[in-house]
C-alpha positions as CSV (number, residue, x, y, z in Angstrom):
1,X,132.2,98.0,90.1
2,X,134.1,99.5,93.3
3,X,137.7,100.0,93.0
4,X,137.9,97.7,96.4
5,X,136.1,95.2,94.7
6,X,138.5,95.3,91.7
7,X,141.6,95.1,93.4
8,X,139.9,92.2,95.6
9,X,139.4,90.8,92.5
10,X,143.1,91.0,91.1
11,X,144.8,90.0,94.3
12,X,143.0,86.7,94.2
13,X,141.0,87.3,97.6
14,X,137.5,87.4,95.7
15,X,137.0,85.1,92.4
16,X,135.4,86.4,89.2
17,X,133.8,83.2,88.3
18,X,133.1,81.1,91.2
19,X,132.2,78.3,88.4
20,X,135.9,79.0,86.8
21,X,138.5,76.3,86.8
22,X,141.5,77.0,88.9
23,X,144.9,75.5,87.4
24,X,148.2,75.4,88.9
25,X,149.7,78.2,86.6
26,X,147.0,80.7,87.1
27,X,147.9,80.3,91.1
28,X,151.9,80.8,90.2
29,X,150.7,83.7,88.1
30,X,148.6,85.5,90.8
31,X,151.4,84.7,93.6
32,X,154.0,87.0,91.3
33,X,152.1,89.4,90.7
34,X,151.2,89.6,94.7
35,X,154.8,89.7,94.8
36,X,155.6,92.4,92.8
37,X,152.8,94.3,93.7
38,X,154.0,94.1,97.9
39,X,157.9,95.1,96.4
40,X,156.2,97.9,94.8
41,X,154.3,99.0,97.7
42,X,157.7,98.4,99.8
43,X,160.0,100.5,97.4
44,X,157.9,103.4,97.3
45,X,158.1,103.6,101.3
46,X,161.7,103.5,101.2
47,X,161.5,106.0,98.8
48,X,159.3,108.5,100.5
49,X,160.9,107.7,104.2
50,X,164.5,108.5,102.3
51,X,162.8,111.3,101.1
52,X,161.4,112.5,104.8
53,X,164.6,111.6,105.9
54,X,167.2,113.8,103.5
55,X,168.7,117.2,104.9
């Protein structure tokens, strides 16, 4: 399996099991962890543009 295809997978833009039941708390669950994933992504940039930036 592709790493694209994996983290297609986890952000909830391809399903696993197209058969599989989707509930209400698996959606809240996937929406956080888009979330956290994005502020991840977000803090690392301010880190490395704080970085770029320092004299």
């Amino acid at each position: 399996m592709s790493i694209k295809n994996q983290l297609a997978e986890y952000l909830f833009l391809k399903k696993k099991d197209p058969n599989a039941k989707n509930t209400q708390w698996m959606k809240y669950m996937h929406g956080i962890n888009r979330l956290s994933i994005f502020l991840f992504l977000f803090a690392i940039v301010v880190i490395i543009v704080k970085l770029l930036l320092k004299k």
